[in-house]
TORVEXLUM-783699 format. One record per residue (C-alpha): z, y, x. Coordinates in steps of 0.5 Angstrom, whole numbers, padded with zeros to 4 digits, always signed. Layout:
# residues N
ZYX
...
***
This chain:
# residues 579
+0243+0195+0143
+0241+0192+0136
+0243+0186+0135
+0249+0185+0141
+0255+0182+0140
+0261+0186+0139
+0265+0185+0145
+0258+0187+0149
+0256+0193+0145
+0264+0196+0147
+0262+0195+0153
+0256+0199+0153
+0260+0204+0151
+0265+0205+0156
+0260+0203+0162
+0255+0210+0158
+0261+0213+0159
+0264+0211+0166
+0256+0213+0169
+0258+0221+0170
+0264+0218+0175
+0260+0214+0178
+0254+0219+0181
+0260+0223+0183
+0263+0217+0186
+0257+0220+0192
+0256+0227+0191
+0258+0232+0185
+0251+0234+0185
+0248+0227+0185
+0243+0227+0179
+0240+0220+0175
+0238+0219+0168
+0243+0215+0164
+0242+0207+0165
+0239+0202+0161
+0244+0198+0159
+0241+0192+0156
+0244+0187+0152
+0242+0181+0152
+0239+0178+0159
+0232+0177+0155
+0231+0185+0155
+0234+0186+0163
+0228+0182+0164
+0222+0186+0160
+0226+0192+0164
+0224+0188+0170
+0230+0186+0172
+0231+0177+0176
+0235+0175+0180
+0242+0179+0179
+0246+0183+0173
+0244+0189+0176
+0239+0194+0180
+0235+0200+0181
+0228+0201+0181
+0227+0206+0187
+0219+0208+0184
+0223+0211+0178
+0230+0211+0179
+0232+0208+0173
+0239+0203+0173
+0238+0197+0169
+0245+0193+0168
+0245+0186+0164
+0250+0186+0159
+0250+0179+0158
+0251+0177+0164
+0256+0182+0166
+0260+0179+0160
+0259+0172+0163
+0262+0173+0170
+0267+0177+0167
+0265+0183+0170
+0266+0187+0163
+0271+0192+0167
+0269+0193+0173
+0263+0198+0171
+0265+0204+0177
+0265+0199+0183
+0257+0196+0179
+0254+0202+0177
+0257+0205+0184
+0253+0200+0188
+0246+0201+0185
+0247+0209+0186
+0249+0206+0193
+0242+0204+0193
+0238+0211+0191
+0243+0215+0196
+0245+0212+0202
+0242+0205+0204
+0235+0204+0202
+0234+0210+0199
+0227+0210+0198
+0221+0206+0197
+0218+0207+0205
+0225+0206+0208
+0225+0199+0205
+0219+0198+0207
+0221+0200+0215
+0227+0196+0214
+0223+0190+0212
+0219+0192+0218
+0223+0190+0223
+0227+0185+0220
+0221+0181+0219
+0220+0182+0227
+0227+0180+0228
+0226+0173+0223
+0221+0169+0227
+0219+0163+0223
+0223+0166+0217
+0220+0172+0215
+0219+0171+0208
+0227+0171+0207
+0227+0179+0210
+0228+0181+0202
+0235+0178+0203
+0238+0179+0209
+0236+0187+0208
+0239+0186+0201
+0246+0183+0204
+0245+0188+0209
+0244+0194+0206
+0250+0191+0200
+0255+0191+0207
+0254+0199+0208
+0255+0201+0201
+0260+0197+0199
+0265+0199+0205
+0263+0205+0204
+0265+0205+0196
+0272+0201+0198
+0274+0204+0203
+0271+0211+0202
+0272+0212+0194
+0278+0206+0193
+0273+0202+0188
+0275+0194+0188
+0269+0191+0191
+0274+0185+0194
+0274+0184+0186
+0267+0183+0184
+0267+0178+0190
+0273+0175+0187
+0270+0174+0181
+0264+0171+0183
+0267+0166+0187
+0271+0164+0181
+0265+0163+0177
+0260+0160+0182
+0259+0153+0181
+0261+0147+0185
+0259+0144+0191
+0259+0146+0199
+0257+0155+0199
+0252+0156+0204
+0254+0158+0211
+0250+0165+0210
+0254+0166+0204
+0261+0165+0208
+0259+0169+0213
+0257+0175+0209
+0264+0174+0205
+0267+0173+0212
+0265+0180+0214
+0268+0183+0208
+0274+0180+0209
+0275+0183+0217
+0272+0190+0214
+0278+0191+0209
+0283+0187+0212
+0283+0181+0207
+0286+0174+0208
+0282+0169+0211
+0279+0165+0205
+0281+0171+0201
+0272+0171+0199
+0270+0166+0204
+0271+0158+0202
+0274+0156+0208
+0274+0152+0213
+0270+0156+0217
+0267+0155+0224
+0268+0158+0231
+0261+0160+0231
+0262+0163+0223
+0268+0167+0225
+0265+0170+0231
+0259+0172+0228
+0263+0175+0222
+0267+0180+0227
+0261+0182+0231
+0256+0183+0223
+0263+0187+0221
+0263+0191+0227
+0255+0192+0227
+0255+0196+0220
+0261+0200+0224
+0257+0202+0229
+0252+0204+0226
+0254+0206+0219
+0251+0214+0221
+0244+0211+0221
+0244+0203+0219
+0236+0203+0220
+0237+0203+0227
+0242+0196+0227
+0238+0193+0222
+0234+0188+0227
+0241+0186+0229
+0243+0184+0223
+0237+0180+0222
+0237+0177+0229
+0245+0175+0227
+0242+0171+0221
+0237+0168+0224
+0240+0162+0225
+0244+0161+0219
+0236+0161+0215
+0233+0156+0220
+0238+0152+0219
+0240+0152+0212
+0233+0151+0208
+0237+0153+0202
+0241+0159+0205
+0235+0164+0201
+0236+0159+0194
+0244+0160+0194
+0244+0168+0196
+0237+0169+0190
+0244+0171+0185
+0245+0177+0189
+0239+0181+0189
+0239+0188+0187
+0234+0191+0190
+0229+0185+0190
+0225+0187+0186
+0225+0195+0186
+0218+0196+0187
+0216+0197+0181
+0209+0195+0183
+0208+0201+0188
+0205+0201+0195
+0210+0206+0198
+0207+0211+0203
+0209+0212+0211
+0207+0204+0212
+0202+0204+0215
+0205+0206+0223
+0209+0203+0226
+0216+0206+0228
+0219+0208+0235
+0222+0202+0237
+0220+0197+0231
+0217+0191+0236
+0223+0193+0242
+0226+0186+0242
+0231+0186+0237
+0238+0186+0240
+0243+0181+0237
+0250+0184+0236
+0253+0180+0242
+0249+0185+0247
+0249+0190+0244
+0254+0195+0247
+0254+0200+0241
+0258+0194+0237
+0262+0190+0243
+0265+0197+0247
+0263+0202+0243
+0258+0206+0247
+0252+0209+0245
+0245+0205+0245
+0242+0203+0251
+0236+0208+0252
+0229+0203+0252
+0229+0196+0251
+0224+0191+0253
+0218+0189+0248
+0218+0182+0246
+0212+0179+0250
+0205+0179+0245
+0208+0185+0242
+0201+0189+0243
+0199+0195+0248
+0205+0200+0249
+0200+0206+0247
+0199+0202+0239
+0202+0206+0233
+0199+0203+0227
+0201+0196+0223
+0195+0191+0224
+0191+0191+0216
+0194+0184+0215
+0201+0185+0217
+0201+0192+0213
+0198+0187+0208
+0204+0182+0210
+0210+0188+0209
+0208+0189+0202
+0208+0183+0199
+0215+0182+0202
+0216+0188+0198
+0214+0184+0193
+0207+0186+0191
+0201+0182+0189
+0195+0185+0192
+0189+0182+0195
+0186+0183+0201
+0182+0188+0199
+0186+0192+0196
+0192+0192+0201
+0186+0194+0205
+0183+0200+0200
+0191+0203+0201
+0191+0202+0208
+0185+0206+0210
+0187+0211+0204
+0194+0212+0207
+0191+0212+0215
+0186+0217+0213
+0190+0222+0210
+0193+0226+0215
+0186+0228+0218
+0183+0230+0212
+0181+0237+0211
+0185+0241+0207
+0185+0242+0200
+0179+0247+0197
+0182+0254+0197
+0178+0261+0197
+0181+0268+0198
+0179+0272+0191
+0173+0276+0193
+0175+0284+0194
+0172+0287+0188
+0169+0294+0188
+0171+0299+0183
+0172+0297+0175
+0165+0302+0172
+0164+0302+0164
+0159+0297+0161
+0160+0299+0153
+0164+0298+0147
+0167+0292+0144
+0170+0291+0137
+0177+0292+0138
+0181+0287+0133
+0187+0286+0132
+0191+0282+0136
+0188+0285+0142
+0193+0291+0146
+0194+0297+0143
+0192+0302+0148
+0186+0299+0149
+0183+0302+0142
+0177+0307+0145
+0180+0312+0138
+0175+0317+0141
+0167+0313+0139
+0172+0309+0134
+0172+0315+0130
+0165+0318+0132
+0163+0311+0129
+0167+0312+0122
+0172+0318+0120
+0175+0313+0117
+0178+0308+0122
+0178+0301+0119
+0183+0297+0124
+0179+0290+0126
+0172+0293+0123
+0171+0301+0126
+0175+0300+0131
+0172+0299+0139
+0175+0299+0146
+0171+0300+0153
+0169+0295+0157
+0170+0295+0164
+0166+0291+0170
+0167+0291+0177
+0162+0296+0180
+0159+0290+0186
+0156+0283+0184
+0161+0277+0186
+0157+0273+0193
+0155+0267+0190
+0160+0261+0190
+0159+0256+0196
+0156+0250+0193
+0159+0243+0195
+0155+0238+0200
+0153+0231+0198
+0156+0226+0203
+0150+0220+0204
+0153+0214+0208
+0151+0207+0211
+0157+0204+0215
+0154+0198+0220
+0158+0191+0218
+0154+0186+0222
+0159+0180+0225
+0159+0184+0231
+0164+0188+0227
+0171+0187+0226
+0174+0185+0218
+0178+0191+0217
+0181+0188+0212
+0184+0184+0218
+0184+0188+0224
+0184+0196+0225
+0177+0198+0224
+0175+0206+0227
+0169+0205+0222
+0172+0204+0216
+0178+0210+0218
+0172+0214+0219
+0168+0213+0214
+0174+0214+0209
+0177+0220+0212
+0169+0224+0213
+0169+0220+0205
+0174+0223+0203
+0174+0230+0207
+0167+0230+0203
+0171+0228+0195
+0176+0233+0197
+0172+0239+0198
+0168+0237+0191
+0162+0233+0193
+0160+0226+0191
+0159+0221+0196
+0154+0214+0195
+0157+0209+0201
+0153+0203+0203
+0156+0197+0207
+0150+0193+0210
+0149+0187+0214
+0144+0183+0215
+0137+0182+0210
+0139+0184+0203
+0147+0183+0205
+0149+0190+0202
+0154+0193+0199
+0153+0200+0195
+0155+0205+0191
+0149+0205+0187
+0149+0213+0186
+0153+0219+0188
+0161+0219+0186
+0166+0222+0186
+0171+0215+0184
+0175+0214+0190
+0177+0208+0189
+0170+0205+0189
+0168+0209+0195
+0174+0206+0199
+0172+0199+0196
+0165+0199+0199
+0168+0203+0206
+0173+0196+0207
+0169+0191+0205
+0166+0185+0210
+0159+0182+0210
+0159+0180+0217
+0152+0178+0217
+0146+0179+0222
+0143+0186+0223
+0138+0189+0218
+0139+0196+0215
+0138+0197+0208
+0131+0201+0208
+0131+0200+0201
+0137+0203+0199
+0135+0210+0203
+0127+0210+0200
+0130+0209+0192
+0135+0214+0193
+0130+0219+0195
+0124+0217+0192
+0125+0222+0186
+0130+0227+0190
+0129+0233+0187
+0129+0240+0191
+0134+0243+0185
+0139+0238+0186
+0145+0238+0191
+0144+0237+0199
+0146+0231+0201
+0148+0230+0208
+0146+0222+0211
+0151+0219+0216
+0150+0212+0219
+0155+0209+0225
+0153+0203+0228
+0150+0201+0235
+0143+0199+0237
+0142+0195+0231
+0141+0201+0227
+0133+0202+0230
+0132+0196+0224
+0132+0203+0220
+0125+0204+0223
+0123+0195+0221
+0118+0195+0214
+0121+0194+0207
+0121+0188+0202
+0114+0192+0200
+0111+0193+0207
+0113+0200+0207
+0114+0204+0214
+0122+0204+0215
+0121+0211+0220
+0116+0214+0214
+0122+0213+0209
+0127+0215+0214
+0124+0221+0215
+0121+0222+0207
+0129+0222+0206
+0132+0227+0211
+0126+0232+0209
+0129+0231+0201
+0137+0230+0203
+0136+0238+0205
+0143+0236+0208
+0142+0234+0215
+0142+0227+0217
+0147+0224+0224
+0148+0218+0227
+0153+0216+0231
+0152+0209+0235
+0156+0206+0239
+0151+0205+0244
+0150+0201+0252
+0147+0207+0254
+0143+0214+0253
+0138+0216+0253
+0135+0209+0249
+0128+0210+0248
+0128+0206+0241
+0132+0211+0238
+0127+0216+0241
+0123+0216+0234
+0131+0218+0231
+0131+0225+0235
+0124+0227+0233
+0125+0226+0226
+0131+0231+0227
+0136+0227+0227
+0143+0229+0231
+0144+0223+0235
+0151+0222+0236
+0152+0217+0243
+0160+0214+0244
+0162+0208+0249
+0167+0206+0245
+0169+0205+0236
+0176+0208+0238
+0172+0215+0239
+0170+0215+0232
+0176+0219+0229
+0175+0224+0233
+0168+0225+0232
+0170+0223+0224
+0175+0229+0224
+0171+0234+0227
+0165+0232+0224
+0169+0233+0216
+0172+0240+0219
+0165+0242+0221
+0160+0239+0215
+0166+0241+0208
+0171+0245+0211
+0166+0251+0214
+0166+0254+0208
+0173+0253+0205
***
């Protein structure tokens, strides 16, 4: 606060001290950190905080005010309603990271064409609950901030998203018309503003579920109004509340996400009160009923609404990371072996610092009569009678995934190769081991590790990766990894999934070298085991025949789909046995 004017530094007194009120405008045992309570507006926007004069982070839950432009708007008294509605946030509506990420979700369903505004309608709407909720429910003035805004907004026609959302305020605390929206008002304004009130009734016990709805209200007020997003962008509290994160939970759909959104006119929770219907038709082209994951690109889409600036490959890395999570072995844990009885093995010096009891006085005096604390003293060692079993030692993981143009981009499309790939990847990391992961194409078209590591990060760069080339595998990698294998390190397990294309692991290298002697030169040294698992037209393949002898475990599917399966069975098997 160094260097604020007098009247902004008052009012950062009071708004510290109003802050214990304000957590228990919700719940007595609400628990956040005092706010940050900045001075001027250049110090909000080092804490984040563009687009309005308060909000709250969700990744940290810090509560950023704007004292500055508290003061200009003339809001300086009213700290309960303002800090009120930013706890609002943390407690009631979004809450959370991933609830705004599923709210956003199924906006931007119900906002075709205008997907991008998703952030503000959710805004608006989740403004609606918290503020009716701290009218009505804890007798804050709501109305008055709203009041004071209008006076202070600048001249010239309001949009008619911004009348609309004033509107509803107006009905659902039984002010006068033209109270908080500029008025003349519409017909169709007008109906639209008392079913919007009536829907933040109906489903003020579970607002994620009339989210949709509203959205669909708006729609034609954002088609209409290309300058609706600009006029709303001064009240955006929770806009920027990311913080950067990628929040978990989004990369599967939720029940009824892709239902078509049913509008506040036919919804009978909103026009007569009744319960929700029970299934509504799915919007044409909204994919297989059995489908329960996002598509990479639109989990890609979802966070940027959320406001991260990621690349493809990067919304693709946290994608299959978050996919791949929940069929991931469990965490290392051995039981503590059962020692046998404790046997002397000798004496020690006992100095001190060490237990008392543990002084061994006899062969302490045998050893001098006159005992010297630190120098004549001993103790008795005791061991356990049986030798501990050695200690598992963690299996290498050696893997080769096929991305030849016959192979979907999985940072476009869901890929069962690359889901597979990180949950055996990660399954192996998890358990202690290291993985190399090699993305091959066509000749010389790879991508690779370059050694055994345990980095997640990049294993889980190279497993989404895209090459889309012809079809060639990468002998070369396989002979210079095991050239100078040694029998003292680490067994590795070799894994390759493709199809028919993987018989080119049997072609000769850049030097003339047979491909199947360099396959069979590695599995003997790798001393783990080597699997493929081949999406193949049909089996027995007699060009694989050379595979089989070599003692490859051949693992035949019909369709990629498949693949999770075998992936989950495959990292229980190979790095959970011993566990």
């Amino acid at each position: 606060m160094t260097g604020a004017a007098p009247a902004t530094a008052a009012a950062a007194v009071e708004w510290r001290r109003s802050w214990p009120a304000a957590l228990g405008l919700w719940s007595r045992f609400t628990r956040l950190r005092d706010p940050m309570l900045c001075a001027t507006t250049a110090e909000a926007r080092d804490h984040g905080l563009e687009g309005s004069f308060a909000m709250i982070r969700l990744t940290d839950q810090l509560v950023v005010i704007d004292l500055q432009q508290i003061d200009d708007l003339g809001l300086s008294d009213l700290p309960l309603e303002i800090m009120g509605h930013e706890i609002g946030h943390h407690i009631l509506c979004p809450a959370t990271l991933t609830d705004q990420g599923r709210m956003l979700a199924r906006m931007r369903w119900a906002l075709p064409t205008v997907e991008h505004t998703a952030p503000v309608v959710a805004n608006l709407y989740a403004d609606l609950h918290i503020n009716d909720r701290l009218q009505r429910g804890s007798g804050l003035r709501l109305d008055e901030v709203y009041r004071r805004l209008k006076k202070g907004a600048p001249e010239g026609p309001a949009s008619d998203l911004w009348r609309l959302y004033q509107r509803m305020y107006e009905i659902l605390w039984a002010l006068r018309t033209g109270d908080l929206a500029p008025c003349p008002l519409p017909d169709r304004l007008e109906g639209d503003a008392h079913l919007g009130s009536r829907l933040v009734r109906a489903y003020r016990a579970d607002w994620m579920e009339g989210a949709a709805g509203f959205a669909a209200l708006c729609l034609p007020y954002l088609t209409e109004d290309a300058d609706a997003r600009q006029v709303l962008a001064g009240w955006a509290d929770a806009l920027h509340a990311t913080g950067g994160q990628a929040p978990p939970g989004l990369t599967e759909l939720d029940p009824g996400e892709r239902d078509e959104p049913l509008h506040p006119a036919r919804d009978p929770r909103v026009t007569e009160g009744a319960a929700p219907p029970a299934n509504r038709p799915a919007r044409a082209g909204a994919g297989s009923p059995g489908a329960q994951h996002r598509e990479p690109f639109e989990y890609g889409q979802l966070l940027r609404t959320l406001g991260l600036e990621l690349t493809d490959h990067e919304i693709a890395v946290r994608y299959y990371r978050e996919a791949a999570r929940r069929h991931l072995i469990p965490f290392p844990s051995r039981p503590t072996p059962v020692r046998g009885d404790l046997v002397p093995e000798g004496y020690a010096p006992w100095t001190p610092g060490d237990p008392l009891h543990e002084i061994d006085w006899l062969h302490s005096i045998l050893r001098s009569p006159r005992v010297v604390p630190g120098v004549t003293t001993v103790k008795r060692v005791l061991g356990p009678e049986d030798d501990l079993p050695p200690k598992p030692e963690p299996l290498d993981l050696d893997l080769y995934i096929d991305s030849s143009g016959s192979i979907a981009n999985p940072q476009v499309q869901f890929s069962f190769l690359a889901l597979a790939g990180a949950i055996i990847a990660l399954s192996c990391l998890r358990a202690g081991g290291r993985v190399q992961a090699t993305l091959w194409s066509g000749a010389r078209q790879f991508e690779t590790t370059r050694g055994f590591v345990t980095d997640t990060e990049q294993v889980l760069r190279i497993l989404t990766g895209y090459i889309g080339g012809g079809t060639a595998f990468p002998v070369h990698v396989l002979r210079d990894t095991y050239a100078g294998r040694r029998d003292r390190d680490r067994p590795v397990h070799l894994l390759v999934i493709s199809d028919d294309g993987v018989t080119t692991m049997f072609d000769r290298d850049e030097h003339g070298g047979d491909g199947a002697a360099i396959a069979r030169l590695a599995l003997e040294r790798a001393r783990g085991g080597g699997t493929m698992v081949l999406n193949l037209y049909r089996w027995p393949d007699d060009d694989l025949r050379p595979a089989v002898e070599m003692g490859w475990d051949v693992v035949p599917i019909s369709d990629w789909d498949q693949l999770l399966a075998f992936a989950r069975r495959f990292a229980r098997k190979t790095f959970a046995a011993d566990l």
